[in-house]
KOLZA-873786 format. One record per residue: residue in one letter; x, y, z of N, C-alpha, C, O in turn. Coordinates in steps of 0.02 Angstrom, whole numbers, plus 50000, padded with zeros to 5 digits. Atoms other than C-alpha are relative to their C-alpha. Layout:
N
aXYZXYZXYZXYZ/...
//
This chain:
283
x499434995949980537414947248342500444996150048500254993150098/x499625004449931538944939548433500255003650024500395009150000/x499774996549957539564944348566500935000150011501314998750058/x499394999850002541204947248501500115006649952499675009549919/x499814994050068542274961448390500104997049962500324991249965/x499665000850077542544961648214500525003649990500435009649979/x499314997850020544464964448187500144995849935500034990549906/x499395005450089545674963648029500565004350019500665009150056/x499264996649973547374966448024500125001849943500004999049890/x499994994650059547864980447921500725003150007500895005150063/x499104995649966549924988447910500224998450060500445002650100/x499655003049948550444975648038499715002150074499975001450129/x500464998949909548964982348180499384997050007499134994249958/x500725005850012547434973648210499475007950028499585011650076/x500464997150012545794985148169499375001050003499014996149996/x500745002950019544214987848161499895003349933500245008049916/x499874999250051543634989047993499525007349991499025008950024/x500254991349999543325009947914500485002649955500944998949936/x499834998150015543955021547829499835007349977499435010950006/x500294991450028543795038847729499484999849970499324995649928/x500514996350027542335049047700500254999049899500845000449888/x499924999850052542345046547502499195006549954498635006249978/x500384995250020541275061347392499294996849989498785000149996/x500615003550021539955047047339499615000250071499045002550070/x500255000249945539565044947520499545006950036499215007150088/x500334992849974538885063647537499454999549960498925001149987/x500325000250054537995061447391498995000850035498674996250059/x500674999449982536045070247433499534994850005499144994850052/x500615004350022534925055047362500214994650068500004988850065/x499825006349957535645045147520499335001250056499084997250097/x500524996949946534255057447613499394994149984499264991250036/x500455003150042532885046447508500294990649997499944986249972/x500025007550031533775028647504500584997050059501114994250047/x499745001849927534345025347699499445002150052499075006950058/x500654998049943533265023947839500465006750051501075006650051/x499694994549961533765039747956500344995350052500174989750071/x499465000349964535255039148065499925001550063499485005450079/x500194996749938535535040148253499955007749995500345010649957/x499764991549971535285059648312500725000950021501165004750001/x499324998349970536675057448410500804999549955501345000149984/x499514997950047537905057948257500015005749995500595007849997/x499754991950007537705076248237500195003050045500275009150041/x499454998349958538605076248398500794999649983501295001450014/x499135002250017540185071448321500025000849934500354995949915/x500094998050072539925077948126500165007549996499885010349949/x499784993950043540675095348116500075002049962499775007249947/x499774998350052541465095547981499654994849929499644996749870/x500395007250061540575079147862499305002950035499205006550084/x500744999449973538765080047885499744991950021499884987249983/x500185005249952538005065748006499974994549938500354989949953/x500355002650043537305056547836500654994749977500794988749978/x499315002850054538845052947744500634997350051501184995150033/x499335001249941539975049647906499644992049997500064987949980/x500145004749989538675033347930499984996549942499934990449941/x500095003250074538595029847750501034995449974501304990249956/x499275001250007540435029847733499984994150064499714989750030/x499975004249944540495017747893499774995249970500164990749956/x500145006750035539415005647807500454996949941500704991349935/x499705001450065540195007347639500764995250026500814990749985/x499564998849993541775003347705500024993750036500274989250003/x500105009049968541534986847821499504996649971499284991549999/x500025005350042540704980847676500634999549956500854993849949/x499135002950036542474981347571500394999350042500945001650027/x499475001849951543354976047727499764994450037500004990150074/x500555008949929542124962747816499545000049982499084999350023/x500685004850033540844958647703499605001850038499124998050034/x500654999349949539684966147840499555005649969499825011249963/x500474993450021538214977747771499414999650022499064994750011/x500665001649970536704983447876499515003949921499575009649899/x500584996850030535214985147743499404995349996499364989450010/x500675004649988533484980047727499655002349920499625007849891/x500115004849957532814971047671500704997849990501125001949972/x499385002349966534344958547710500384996649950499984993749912/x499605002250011535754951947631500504999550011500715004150045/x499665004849977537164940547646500404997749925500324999349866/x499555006250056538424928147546500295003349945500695008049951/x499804999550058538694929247367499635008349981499905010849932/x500224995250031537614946047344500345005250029500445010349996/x499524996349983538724954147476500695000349963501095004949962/x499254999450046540204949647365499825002849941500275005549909/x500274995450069539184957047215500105004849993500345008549950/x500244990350000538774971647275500925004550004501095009149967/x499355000649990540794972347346500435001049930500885005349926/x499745002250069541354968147170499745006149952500075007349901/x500194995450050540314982947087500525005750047500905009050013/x499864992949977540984996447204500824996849990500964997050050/x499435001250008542854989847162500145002649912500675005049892/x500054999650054542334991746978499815007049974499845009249916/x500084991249982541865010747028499135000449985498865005449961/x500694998450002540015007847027499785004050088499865001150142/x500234997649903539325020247204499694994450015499484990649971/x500475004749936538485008947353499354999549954499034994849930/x500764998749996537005019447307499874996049943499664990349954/x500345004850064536615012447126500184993249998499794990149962/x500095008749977537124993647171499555000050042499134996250018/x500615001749991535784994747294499245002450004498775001950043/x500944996850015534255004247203499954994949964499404992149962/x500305004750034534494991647090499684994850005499274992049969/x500365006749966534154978147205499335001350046498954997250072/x500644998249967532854988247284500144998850091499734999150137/x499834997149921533774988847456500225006850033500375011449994/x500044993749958533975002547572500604997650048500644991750067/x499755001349945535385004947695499625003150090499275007650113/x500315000049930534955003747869500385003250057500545000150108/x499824994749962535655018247955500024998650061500554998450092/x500184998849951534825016648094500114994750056499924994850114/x499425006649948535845000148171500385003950005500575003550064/x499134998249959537405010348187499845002650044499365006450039/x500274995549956537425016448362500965003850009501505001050012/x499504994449987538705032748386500604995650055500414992150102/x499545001549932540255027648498500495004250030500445006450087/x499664993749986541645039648496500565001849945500854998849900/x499414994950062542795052748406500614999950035500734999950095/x499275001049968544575051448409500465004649940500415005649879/x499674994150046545695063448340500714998650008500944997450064/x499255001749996547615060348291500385006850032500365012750015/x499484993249967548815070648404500385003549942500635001149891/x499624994950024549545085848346500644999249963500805003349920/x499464999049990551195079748339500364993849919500904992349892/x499925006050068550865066048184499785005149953499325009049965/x499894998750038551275072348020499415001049947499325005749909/x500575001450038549655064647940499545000750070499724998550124/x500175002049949548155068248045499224997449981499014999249926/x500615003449999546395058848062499425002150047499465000350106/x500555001649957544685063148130499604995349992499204995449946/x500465004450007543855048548166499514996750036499554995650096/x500625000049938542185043548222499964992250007500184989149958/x500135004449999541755026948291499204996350016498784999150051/x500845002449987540045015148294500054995150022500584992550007/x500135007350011539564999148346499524998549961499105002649944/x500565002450061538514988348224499674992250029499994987050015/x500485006350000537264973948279500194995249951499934997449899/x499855003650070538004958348141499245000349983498844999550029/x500465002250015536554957748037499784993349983500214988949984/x500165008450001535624941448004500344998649957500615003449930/x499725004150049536394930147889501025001749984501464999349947/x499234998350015538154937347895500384998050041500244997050100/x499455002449972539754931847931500665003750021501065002750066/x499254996849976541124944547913500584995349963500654989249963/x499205003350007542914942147836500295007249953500085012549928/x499474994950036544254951147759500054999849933499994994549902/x500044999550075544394958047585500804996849971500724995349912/x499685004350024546104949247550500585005849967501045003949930/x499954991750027546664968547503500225004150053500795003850077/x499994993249958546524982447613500244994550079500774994950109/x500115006049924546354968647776500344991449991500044986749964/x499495006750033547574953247752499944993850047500224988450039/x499975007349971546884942747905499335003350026499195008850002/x500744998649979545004944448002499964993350056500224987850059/x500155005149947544294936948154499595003150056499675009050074/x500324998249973542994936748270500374998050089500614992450098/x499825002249948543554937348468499655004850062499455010650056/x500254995249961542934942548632500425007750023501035007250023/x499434995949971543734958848697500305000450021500745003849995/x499885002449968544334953248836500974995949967501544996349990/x499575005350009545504941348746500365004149929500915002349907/x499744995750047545934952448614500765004850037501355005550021/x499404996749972546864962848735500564995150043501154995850055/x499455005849972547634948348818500624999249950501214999149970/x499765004150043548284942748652500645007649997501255006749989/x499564993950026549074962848630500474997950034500994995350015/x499395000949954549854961448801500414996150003500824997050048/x499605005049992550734946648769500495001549929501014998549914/x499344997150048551574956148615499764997849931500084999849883/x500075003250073550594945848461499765005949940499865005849879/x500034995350067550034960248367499825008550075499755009450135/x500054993449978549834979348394499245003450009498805003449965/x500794995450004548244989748456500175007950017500465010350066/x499864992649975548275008148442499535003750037498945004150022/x500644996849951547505018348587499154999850001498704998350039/x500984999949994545805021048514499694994549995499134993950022/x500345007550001545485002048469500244998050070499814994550096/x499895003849947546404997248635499295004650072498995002050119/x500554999449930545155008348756499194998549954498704998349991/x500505001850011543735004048637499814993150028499254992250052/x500145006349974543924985348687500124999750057499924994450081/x499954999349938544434990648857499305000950036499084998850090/x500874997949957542534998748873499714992949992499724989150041/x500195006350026541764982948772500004995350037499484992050041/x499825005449956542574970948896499464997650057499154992350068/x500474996449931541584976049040499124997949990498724997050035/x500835001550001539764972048968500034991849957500464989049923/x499995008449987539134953748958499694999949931499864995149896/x500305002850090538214954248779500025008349971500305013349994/x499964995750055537764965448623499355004650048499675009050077/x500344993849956536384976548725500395003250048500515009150038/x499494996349998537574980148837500565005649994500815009450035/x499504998750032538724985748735499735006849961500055011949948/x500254993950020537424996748660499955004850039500055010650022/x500384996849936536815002748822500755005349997500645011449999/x499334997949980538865008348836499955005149935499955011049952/x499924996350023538865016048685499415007350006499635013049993/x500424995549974537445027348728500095005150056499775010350060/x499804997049929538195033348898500675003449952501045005149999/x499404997750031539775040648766499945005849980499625006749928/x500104992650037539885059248743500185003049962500115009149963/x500014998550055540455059448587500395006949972500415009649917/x499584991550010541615076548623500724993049969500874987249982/x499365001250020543225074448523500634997650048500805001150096/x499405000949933544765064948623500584999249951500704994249917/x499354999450008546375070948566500614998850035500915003250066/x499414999549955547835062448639500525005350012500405011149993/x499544994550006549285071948669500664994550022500604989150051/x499555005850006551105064248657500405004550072500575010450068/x499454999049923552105067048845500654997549994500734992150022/x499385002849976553965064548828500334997750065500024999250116/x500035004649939554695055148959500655004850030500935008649990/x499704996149981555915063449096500224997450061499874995450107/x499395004749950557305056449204499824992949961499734990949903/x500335008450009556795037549245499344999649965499324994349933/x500674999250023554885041549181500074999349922500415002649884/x499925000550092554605034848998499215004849993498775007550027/x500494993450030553585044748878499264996150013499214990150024/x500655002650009551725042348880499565004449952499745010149938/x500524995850013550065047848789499415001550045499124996750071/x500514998449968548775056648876499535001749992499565006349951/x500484999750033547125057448855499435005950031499545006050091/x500324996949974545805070148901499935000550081499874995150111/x500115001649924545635074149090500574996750024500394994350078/x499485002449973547375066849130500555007250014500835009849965/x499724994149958548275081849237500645002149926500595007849904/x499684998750041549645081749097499745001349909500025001349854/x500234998350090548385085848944499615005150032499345005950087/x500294993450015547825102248881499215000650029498945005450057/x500894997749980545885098948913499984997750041500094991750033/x500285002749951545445095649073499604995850021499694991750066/x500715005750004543775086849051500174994649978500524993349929/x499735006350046543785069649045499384997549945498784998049958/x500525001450038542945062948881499934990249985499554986649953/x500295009450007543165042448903500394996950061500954997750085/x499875003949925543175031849050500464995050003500434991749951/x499485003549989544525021549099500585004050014500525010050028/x499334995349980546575026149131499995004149957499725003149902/x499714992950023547195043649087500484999849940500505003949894/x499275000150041548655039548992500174992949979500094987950013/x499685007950006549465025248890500945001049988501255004049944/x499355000449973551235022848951500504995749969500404989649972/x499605003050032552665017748859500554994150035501154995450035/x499665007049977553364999448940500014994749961499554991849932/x499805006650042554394986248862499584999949922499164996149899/x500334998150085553924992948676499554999549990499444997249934/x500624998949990552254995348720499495004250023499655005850080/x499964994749947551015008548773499224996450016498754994749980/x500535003049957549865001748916499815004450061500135007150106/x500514996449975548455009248986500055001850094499904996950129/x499974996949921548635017549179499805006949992499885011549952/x500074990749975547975032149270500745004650025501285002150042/x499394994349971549215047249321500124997150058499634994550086/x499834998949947550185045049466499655006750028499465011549994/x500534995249967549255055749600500275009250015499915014150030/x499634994250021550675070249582500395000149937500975002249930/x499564997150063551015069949402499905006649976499685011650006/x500034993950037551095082049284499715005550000499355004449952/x500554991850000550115100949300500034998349941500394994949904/x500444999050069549005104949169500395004749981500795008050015/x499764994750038549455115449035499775006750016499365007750061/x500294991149984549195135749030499014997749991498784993349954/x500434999449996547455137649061499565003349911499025002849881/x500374995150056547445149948905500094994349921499944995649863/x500145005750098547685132248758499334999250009498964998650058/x500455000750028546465130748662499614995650020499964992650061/x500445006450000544875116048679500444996649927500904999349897/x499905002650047545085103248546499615002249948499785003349890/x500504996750087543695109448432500415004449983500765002649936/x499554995850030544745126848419500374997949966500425000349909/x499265002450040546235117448363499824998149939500015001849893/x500405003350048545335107248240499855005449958500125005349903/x500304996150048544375123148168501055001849974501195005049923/x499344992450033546435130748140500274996849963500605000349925/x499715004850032547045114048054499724998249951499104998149948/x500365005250036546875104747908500054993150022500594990250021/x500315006949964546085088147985499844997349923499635001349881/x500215004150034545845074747859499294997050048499274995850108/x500405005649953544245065447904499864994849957499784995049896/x499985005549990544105048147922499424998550031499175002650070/x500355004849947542835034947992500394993450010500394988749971/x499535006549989544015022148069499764994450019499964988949999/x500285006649993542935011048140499194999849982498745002250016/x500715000250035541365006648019499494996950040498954996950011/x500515005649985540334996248109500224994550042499984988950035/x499855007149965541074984648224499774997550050499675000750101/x500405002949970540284970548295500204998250063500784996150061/x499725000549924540474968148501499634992849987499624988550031/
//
């Protein structure tokens, strides 16, 4: 495992690699041909069931980064096999009964749910994991969906944003914001373990006088839920065509009416697409 992320750059933003829940991914026989999953996914599975949220995660940064946890292990040319059948519309599952592998569930560790604000047209629930690289793998981009790939520390990832070279959107920029902070891949687990896994719905703050707009994130005096659900600044703040991470000024904004909704309510009143945005990515 290195002690770096697995990004690709995807619609001109740099990613971690994920995507949608697909129907194969629910599919019962996964109960029988995956080792069991953290518990702590059916903290963040409402609406998908825990099974198919981690299945889909795997499936998914294997057609985006060649990365797939199963056992026993593979790598190289059989990861591009297997890659190559599910393009050809064969499921995960029957490319690997045939080979007599099993996915390995039970590497992904839970990280956090992120939910697209209200105020976007299309919206996304999406859960995130980290993934241990398994042995023999390398990671890269499918040439497709992901048009560039690369392994870097976190740290330097966000350096590279702030200096304007590519784009990170909120949930990948405080994911590598937490990431930063721990010195290897235990670590990193240890971090994802301390994550409570409640839903964090930004919310979009227009800006007023001199004050540019910002997003706010749980527990920031100018969002609906009070509680905070992820550590670091409150809000990401719109400067020089960018929005970078700070806490509230110490008299901003009052909270909303007491009587809005939590985020789950909202969620149950909407149609939410769900998503797993980030499959597996390696710290």
């Amino acid at each position: 495992m290195r002690r770096h992320a697995k990004s690709a750059f995807m619609g001109g933003a740099l990613v971690f690699p994920g995507g949608k829940v697909d129907p194969s991914d629910l599919d019962p026989a996964w109960e029988t041909a995956a080792n069991a999953a953290d518990a702590r996914v059916l903290a963040m599975a409402e609406r998908t069931s825990a099974l198919g949220l981690c299945v889909a995660a795997c499936r998914e940064t294997l057609e985006e980064g060649r990365i797939l946890p199963v056992t026993p292990g593979a790598a190289g040319a059989e990861l591009d096999a297997i890659a190559a059948e599910l393009v050809a519309g064969t499921p995960l599952l029957d490319a690997l009964a045939r080979r007599g592998r099993r996915l390995a569930l039970d590497r992904l560790a839970p990280f956090a749910r992120w939910v697209t604000p209200v105020a976007e047209s299309r919206r996304f629930d999406a859960r995130f994991f980290l993934l241990p690289l398994p042995e023999g793998q390398e990671g890269r981009h499918d040439e497709h969906e992901t048009t560039m790939s690369l392994w870097a520390r976190p740290a330097d990832v966000l350096d590279a944003a702030a200096e304007g070279r590519f784009f990170l959107a909120p949930p990948t920029s405080r994911t590598l914001e937490l990431l930063a902070g721990e010195r290897d891949v235990h670590g990193a687990l240890a971090l994802a373990r301390r994550q409570t896994l409640l839903p964090i719905c930004p919310e979009f703050v227009p800006g007023e006088g001199d004050a540019p707009p910002f997003i706010a994130l749980p527990g920031d005096p100018a969002h609906s839920v009070r509680e905070r659900r992820v550590d670091g600044p409150s809000r990401y703040v719109l400067r020089d065509g960018r929005f970078a991470a700070e806490d509230a000024p110490e008299f901003g904004k009052g909270f909303a009416s007491p009587d809005v909704p939590g985020v789950e309510t909202s969620l149950d009143e909407r149609d939410v697409a769900t998503s797993v945005d980030d499959g597996g990515s390696g710290t």
